[in-house]
Steps between C-alpha positions, in 0.01 A plus 500: 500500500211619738344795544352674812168585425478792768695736265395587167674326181699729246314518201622451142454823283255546284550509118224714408577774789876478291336534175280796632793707620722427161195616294487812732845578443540444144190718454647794714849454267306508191319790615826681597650458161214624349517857656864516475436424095192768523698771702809435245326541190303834638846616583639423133161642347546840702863518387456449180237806420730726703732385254287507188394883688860568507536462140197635333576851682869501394430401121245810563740728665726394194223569235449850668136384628376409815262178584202705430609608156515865570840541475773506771256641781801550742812399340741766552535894413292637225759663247489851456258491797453864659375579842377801693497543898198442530479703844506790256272464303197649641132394481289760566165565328464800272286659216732639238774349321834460622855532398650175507904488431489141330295384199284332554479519869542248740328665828417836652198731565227377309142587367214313747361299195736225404492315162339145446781286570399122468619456166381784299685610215458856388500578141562895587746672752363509826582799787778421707350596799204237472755240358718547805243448759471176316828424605490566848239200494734274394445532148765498173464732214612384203624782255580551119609750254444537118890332493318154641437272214131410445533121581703580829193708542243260494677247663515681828104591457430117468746465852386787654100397452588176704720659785293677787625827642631587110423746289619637201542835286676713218761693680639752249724703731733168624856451392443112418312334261327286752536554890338388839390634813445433839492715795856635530611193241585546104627303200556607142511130311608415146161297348206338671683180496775624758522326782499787737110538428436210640749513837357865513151444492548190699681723849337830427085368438390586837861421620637653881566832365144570469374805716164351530467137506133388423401826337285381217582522147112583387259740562709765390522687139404246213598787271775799522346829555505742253 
């Protein structure tokens, strides 16, 4: 067989041009699987801490405590929770005492001096007009009679020194044992174990039904005025 030599000659393909493009494709696969295997496992990693998430906040729900460990912040009502329209309750600065129709009081007129408020505990009765300025920045009072027993006592001091916007005093004239306050919010509980100390502390400490969000809970009276 003979061959014109004015056109060119097909040429045989070369093995290492073959090699080249199989190495460049097997790479490229390889590197595909990879990512898929990356991307996968992120995905399962992601699900499985929503998961784990899921359950460490309903075994806390269940226990009565939130994640934190201060109780079930939002879960539900508060039992025996009672509430005041809070459009009535006025806040309006004045020098003498006032008459308030609930014990202790949860908002109203108030003296121009509030009571230190981030964390103080009060061994004496304080004025309820400087206590309830407290409250309309965003503080909760924590309140006991002579019917509290001494360790519920001190077990609320050792809380109350470690919550901001808390204080606490002797409240002779309340109906409970032990009650809290917030602006236009109350509770009378059973112990300082109950779980509504912790859900109320944990929606009513600076919580949205405080007048004046940002107020400061120092600077004010360090002790009640005789």
């Amino acid at each position: 067989m003979s061959f014109d030599p004015r056109y060119p000659q097909p040429q045989a393909p070369d093995p290492r041009a073959r090699s080249t493009r199989n190495r460049a494709v097997a790479i490229g696969l390889s590197a595909a699987v990879v990512a898929g295997l990356v991307a996968f496992g992120s995905f399962m990693l992601l699900e499985n801490s929503a998961a784990d998430e899921k359950s460490d906040n309903a075994s806390a729900a269940h226990d009565g405590k939130h994640p934190g460990g201060h109780g079930d912040a939002k879960g539900g009502t508060i039992e025996g929770l009672k509430s005041w329209d809070a459009a009535k309750l006025t806040r309006n600065h004045v020098a003498g005492t006032v008459d308030y129709p609930m014990k202790p009081p949860v908002g109203g007129d108030h003296n121009p001096s509030w009571m230190n408020c981030d964390g103080d505990v009060y061994e004496k009765a304080l004025p309820d007009v400087n206590a309830v300025h407290s409250l309309e920045h965003g503080a909760v009072w924590v309140t006991y009679n002579d019917k509290a027993a001494d360790g519920d006592v001190a077990a609320l001091a050792q809380r109350v020194r470690k919550t901001p916007f808390t204080l606490m005093s002797p409240y002779a004239g309340q109906e409970g044992a032990i009650m809290l306050s917030a602006w236009g919010k109350q509770v009378t509980v059973d112990s300082a174990d109950d779980r509504r100390v912790d859900q109320f502390l944990a929606q009513y400490v600076q919580g949205a039904q405080t007048p004046e969000p940002g107020a400061p809970c120092t600077g004010g009276l360090e002790t009640a005025p005789r």
